[in-house]
C-alpha positions as CSV (number, residue, x, y, z in Angstrom):
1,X,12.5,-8.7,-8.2
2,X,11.7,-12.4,-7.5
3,X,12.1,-14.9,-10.5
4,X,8.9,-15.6,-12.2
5,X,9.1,-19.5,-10.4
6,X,9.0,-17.8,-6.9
7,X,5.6,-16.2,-8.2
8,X,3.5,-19.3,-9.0
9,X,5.0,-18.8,-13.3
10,X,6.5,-21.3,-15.3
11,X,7.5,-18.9,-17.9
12,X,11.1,-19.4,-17.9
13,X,11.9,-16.0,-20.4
14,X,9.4,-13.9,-18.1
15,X,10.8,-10.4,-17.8
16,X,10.2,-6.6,-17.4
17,X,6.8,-5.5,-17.1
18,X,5.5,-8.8,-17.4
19,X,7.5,-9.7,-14.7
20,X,6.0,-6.3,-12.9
21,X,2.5,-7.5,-13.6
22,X,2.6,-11.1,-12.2
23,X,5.0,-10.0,-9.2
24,X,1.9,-7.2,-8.5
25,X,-0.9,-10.1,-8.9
26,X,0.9,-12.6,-7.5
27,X,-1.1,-14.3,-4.0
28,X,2.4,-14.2,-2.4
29,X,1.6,-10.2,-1.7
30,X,-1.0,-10.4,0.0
31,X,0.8,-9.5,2.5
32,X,0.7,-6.1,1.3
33,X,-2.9,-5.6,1.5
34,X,-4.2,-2.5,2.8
35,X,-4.8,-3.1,6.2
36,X,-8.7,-4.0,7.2
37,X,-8.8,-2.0,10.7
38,X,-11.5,0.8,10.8
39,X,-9.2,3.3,11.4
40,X,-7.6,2.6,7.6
41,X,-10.7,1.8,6.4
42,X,-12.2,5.1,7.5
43,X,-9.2,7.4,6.3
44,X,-9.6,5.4,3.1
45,X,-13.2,5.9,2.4
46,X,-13.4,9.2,3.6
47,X,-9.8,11.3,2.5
48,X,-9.7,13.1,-0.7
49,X,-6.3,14.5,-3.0
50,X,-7.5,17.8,-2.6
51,X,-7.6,18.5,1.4
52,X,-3.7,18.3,0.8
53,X,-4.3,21.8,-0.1
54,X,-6.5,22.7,2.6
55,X,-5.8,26.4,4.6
56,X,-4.0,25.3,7.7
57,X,-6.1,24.5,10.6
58,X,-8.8,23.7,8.3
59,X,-9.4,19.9,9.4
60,X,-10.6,19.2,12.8
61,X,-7.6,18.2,15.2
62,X,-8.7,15.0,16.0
63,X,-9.8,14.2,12.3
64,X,-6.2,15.0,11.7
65,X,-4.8,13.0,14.5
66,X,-6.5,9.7,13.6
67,X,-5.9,10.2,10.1
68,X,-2.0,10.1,10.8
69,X,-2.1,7.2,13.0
70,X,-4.0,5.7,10.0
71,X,-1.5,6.3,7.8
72,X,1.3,4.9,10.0
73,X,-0.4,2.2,10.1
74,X,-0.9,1.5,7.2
75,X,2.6,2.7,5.8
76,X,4.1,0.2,8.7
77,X,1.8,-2.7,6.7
78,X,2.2,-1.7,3.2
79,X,5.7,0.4,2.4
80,X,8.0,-1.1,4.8
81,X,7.7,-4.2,4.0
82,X,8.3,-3.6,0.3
83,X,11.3,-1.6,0.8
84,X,12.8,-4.4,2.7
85,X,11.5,-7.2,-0.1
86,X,13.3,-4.7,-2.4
87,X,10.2,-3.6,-4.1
């Protein structure tokens, strides 16, 4: 976790969930922003929890195939580089 200074605070005895909170907030994540292409977009705006219990076969192939490459993308954007920031 980056000290509170790194985040744009001045609270030197900022810790724990605070800590969580203005790390999460903070303008320096940006860069973890769900990516704007239409291919995220469209997986966003159109998946739902439940089709992860779907029959097999049920979704269309290629509905299936651009929702993967969607979520690689967007896993490349958004998890990666918090596992390397040590998030």
């Amino acid at each position: 976790m980056p000290a509170a200074k790194q985040l744009g605070h001045d609270l030197r005895l900022m810790s724990g969930n605070a800590l969580h909170l203005a790390a999460a907030l903070s303008p320096a994540r940006k860069r973890y922003n769900i990516p704007s292409s239409p291919p995220v977009a469209a997986l966003v705006r159109t998946w739902k929890p439940d089709e992860r219990y779907a029959r097999k076969g049920a979704t269309d192939h290629l509905l299936a195939e651009s929702r993967v490459q969607a979520a690689h993308e967007a896993a490349n954007a958004m998890i990666y580089p918090r596992l390397l920031d040590g998030i």
